[in-house]
N, C-alpha and C positions, 0 to 999 in steps of 0.2 A: 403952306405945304401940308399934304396930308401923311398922314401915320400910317404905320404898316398896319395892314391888315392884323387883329390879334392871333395867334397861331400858338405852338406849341415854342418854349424857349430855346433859341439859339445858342447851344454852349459851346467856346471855345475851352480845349485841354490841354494846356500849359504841365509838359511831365506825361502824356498819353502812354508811354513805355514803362512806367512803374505801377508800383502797388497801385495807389490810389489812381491813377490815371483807369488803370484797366479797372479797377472793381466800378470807379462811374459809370463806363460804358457798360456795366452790368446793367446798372442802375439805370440810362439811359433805355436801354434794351426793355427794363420793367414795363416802364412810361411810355412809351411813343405819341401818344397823343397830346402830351404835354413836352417832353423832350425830344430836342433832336442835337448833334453835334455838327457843325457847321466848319469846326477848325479844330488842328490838332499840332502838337508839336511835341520835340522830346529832343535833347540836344544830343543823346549818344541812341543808341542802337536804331540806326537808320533802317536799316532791313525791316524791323520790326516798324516801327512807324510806316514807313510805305505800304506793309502790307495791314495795318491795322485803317489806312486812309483805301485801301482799294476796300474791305472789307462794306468800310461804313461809307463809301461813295464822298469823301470827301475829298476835293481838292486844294484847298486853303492848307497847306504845310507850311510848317518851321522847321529848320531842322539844326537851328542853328540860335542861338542867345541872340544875336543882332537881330534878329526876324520877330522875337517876341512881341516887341512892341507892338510892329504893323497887323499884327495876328488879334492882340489884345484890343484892339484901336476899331477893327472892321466891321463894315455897315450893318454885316449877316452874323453880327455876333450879341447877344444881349448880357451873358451870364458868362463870365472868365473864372473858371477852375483852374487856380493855380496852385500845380502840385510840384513843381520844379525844386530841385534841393538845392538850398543856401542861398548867398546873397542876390541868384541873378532870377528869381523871384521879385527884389523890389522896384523897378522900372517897371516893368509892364502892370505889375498892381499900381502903382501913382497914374502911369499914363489911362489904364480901363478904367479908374474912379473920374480921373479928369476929362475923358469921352462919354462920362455920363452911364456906364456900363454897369450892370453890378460884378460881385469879385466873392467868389466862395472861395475862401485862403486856407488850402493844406500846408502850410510853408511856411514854418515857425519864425526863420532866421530874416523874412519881411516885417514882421514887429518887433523881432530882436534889436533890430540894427537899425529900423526906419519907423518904428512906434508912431514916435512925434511926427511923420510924414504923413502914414495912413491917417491917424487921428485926427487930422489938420483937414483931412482932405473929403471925412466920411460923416467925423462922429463916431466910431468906434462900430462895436456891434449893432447889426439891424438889416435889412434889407440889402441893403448898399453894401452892406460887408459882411458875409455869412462863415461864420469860422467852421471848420471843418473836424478840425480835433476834437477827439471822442468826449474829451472833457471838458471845453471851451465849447460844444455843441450842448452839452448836457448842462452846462449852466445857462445857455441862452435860454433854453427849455424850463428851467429851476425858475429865472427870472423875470418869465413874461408876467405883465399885470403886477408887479412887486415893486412898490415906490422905494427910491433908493434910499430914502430916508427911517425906511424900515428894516436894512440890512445889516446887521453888525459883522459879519463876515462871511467868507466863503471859504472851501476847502476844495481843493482840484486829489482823488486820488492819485494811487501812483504804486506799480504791483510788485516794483523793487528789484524788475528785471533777473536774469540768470542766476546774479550773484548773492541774493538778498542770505543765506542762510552757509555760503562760501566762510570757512575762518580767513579770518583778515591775512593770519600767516601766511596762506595760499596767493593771495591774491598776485602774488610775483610770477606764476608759472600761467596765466589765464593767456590762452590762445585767442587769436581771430576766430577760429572755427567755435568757438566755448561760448564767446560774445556775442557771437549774431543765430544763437538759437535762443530764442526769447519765448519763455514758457508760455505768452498768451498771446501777442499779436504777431501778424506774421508784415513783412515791414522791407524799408530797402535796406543797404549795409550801414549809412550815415547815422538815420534816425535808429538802426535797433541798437550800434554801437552806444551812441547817445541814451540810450533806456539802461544800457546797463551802467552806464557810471553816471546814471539820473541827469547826468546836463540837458535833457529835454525835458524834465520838471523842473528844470529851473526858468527855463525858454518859456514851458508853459505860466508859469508864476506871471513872469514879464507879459507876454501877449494878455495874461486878465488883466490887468495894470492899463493897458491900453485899448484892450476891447471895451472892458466896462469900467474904466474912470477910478478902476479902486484904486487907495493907496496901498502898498505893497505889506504893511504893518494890519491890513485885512483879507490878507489872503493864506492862506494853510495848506501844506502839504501835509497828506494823510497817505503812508504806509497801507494797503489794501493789496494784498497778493487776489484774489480772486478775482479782480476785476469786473468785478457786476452793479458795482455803486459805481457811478463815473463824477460826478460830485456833487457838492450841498452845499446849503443854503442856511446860514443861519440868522433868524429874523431877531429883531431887539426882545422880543417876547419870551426869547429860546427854544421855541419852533424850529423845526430842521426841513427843510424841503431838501428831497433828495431824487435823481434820475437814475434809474436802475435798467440795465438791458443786459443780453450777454454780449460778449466780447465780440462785435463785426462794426469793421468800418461803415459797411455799405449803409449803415444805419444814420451816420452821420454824414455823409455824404450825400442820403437822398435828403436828409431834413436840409443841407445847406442847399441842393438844387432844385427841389422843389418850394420850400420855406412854408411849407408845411405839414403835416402831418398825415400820411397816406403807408395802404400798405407796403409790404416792405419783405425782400429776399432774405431778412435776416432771422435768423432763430427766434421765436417768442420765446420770454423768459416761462418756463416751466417754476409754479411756485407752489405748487404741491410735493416736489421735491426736498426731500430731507437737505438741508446742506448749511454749512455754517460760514458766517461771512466775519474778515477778522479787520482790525485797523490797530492802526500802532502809529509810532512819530518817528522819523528820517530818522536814522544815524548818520550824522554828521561824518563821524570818524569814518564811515565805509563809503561817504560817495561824496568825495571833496571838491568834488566837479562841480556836484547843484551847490554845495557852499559856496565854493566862488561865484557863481552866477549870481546866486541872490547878494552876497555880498554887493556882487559890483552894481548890479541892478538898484539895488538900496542905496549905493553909495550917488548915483544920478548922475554919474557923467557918462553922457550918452555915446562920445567917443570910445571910451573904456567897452562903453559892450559892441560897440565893432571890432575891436581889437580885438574881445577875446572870441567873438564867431568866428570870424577868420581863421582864430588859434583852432579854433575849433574844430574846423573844417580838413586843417593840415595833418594835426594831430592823429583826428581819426584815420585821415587816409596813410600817415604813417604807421599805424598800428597795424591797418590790415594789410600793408606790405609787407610787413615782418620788422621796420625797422628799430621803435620802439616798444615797452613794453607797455604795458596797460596801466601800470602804475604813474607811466609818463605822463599821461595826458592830463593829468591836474593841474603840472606846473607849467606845459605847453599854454594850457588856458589861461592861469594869472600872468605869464608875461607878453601873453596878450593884451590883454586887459591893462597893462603896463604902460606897453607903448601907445596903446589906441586915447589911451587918458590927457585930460589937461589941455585939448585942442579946438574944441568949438563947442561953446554952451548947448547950442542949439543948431548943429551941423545939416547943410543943404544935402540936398541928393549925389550933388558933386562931392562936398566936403566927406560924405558917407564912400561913395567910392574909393576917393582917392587914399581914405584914411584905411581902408578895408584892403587895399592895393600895397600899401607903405607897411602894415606889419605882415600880412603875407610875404614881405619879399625881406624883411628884413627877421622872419624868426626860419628864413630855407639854411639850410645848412651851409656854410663857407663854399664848398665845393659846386653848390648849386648855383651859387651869387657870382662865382669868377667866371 
C-alpha cells in the first residue's frame, strides 16, 4: 500500500473554542504550506465551533466528548492538538498515539491522571508527544542534544499568579471576578483559577515527571513574576541552560505543531531593554494547592492524583459559582486525593475513569447525590 503523498500536516483541534484552540489556528493561518486543520471539536459553544468549521472549510466535527475519539483516530488526520479541559483529554490522547498519530498536549489533567498511560504508550516527550505548555515546551527546547546523565535538575517557572503579593489576611474575600484576571497570560476559567492557587504548577511538576523521566526530588519550582524565563536547566557542571521569550502561547504551540523552529506571530524578546528579572521559592503557606499536589504526586499513588483532579475540577467550578470560597479549594483537593488513594497500583484507563467518576460523585453535595 502506498503513503500519502507528503503535503502540509493534517491537524486535528481537540478544544477549537478556547484559548489555545483559536490561537493554533492563528498559528495554522501563519503556516499554510506546512499546516492545514482537517478536524475540529469543542464540547460546549457549538455556534462558535460551527462557525469556526464553515470559516476553515472543514467538516470533520465533534461536538460532543463521545466523538473525540473517532475525530482523533481519522485517516485525514496526522497531528492531534489536544486542548480540551480535564479528564476527557485522556481517551483520545491514548487512542491518537495508538493510531499511530502524533499528539501536541495542552491538557495538563492527561498526565495528571493518565501519566503512566501516555508514558507507556509514547516514551514521554519527542515527536510523538509534543507538550504544549509554555514551560514543558521550553524545557524540550533546554533539553535537546543534553544526555540525561548530565542533568542534575530542572526548574519549571511560575509568576505566582494575582495573588502573589495579596496579605494572606485577605485571602478570605478573593472573588471569581479577582481570580481569573491573571496579570501575564490570558487563559480559560479552569487553568487561570488553577494559576492562582498554583495547582497548575503542581500539575506542571507531575507532567515533567512523565514527559522527561525525572524523578520528582529533580524538579524545582521557581517563583518568577515576569515571566520571560520559562525554564532551566541545570547541568552536573552547574551550567544553567535557560529558555527565555515573552509571554505568548502561540510560541509554544507553533514549536509543538511544527517541531521546529520557524518564525513566529509572537513578540521577539527586546533585550536592549532596561528591565530586571526576579526568582524566589514557593510559599507554601499562600498556595496549599501546589503543596498538596506535590505531596500527593511524591507520595505515588497514582489513584490519589485522580481523585484530587477530579476534586479539582469541581472545586473550581464551585468557586466560580459563588458557592464556595477560595480558601476552599485546598481541602476540596486533599479529600480528593483521599478518596481516589489506595486502589490500583497501576490503574487501567477504565480503572482511571471509574475511579475519577466515584470521587466526583461522592465529594457533590448531599442534596446533589439524592
Amino acid at each position: 500500500m502506498m503513503g500519502r503523498v507528503q503535503g502540509p500536516t493534517r491537524v486535528a483541534i481537540l478544544g477549537a473554542t478556547g484559548s489555545i484552540g483559536r490561537q493554533a489556528l492563528e498559528v495554522i493561518a501563519a503556516h499554510p504550506d506546512r499546516l492545514v486543520v482537517t478536524a475540529l471539536a469543542a464540547g460546549a459553544r457549538r455556534d462558535a465551533l460551527r462557525e469556526l468549521a464553515a470559516t476553515w472549510n472543514v467538516t470533520r466535527v465533534a461536538a460532543a466528548d463521545d466523538d473525540l475519539v473517532a475525530l482523533a483516530t481519522a485517516d485525514d488526520v496526522d497531528l492531534v492538538l489536544v486542548a480540551t479541559p480535564g479528564i476527557t483529554g485522556l481517551r483520545p490522547t491514548l487512542a491518537a498515539l495508538a493510531a499511530g498519530k502524533d499528539v501536541a498536549l495542552a491538557n495538563k489533567e492527561v498526565l495528571v491522571v493518565g501519566g503512566h498511560l501516555v508514558r507507556a504508550a509514547c516514551g514521554g516527550a519527542g515527536k510523538r508527544l509534543r507538550p504544549v505548555d509554555s514551560e514543558h515546551a521550553a524545557l524540550w527546547q533546554c533539553l535537546a542534544g543534553v544526555e540525561p546523565a548530565s542533568v542534575r535538575r530542572v526548574a519549571l517557572t511560575a509568576s505566582g499568579g494575582p495573588f502573589r503579593d495579596r496579605p494572606l489576611a485577605a485571602f478570605g474575600s478573593i472573588t471569581a471576578e479577582e481570580a481569573l484576571r491573571h496579570p501575564t497570560w490570558r487563559m480559560g476559567p479552569k487553568v487561570t483559577v488553577d494559576s492562582a492557587t498554583l495547582a497548575n504548577k503542581g500539575y506542571e511538576v507531575v507532567e515533567a515527571h512523565w514527559l522527561y523521566g525525572l524523578p520528582y526530588d529533580r524538579i524545582d519550582v521557581v517563583l518568577h513574576p515576569e515571566s520571560v524565563v520559562h525554564a532551566m536547566v541545570e547541568l552536573v557542571d552547574g551550567s544553567v541552560i535557560a529558555q527565555l521569550a515573552e509571554p505568548d502561547m502561540r510560541l509554544a504551540i507553533q514549536y509543538a505543531l511544527l517541531f521546529e523552529h520557524a518564525p513566529s506571530l509572537a513578540p521577539r524578546l527586546d533585550w536592549t531593554r532596561e528591565r530586571a528579572l526576579h526568582f524566589d521559592e514557593i510559599d507554601l503557606e499562600r498556595y496549599p494547592c501546589f503543596a498538596h499536589v506535590l505531596a500527593t504526586a511524591r507520595g505515588g499513588d497514582l489513584g490519589a492524583m485522580v481523585g484530587l483532579s477530579a476534586a479539582d475540577e469541581l472545586a473550581v467550578a464551585r468557586f466560580l459559582a459563588g458557592e464556595i470560597g477560595f480558601t476552599a479549594i485546598a481541602g476540596v483537593l486533599r479529600r480528593g486525593a483521599e478518596l481516589g488513594a489506595g486502589e490500583e497500583p497501576a490503574p487501567t484507563l477504565d480503572d482511571v475513569m471509574r475511579i475519577d467518576e466515584r470521587v466526583r460523585r461522592e465529594l457533590q453535595p448531599a442534596e446533589a447525590r439524592a
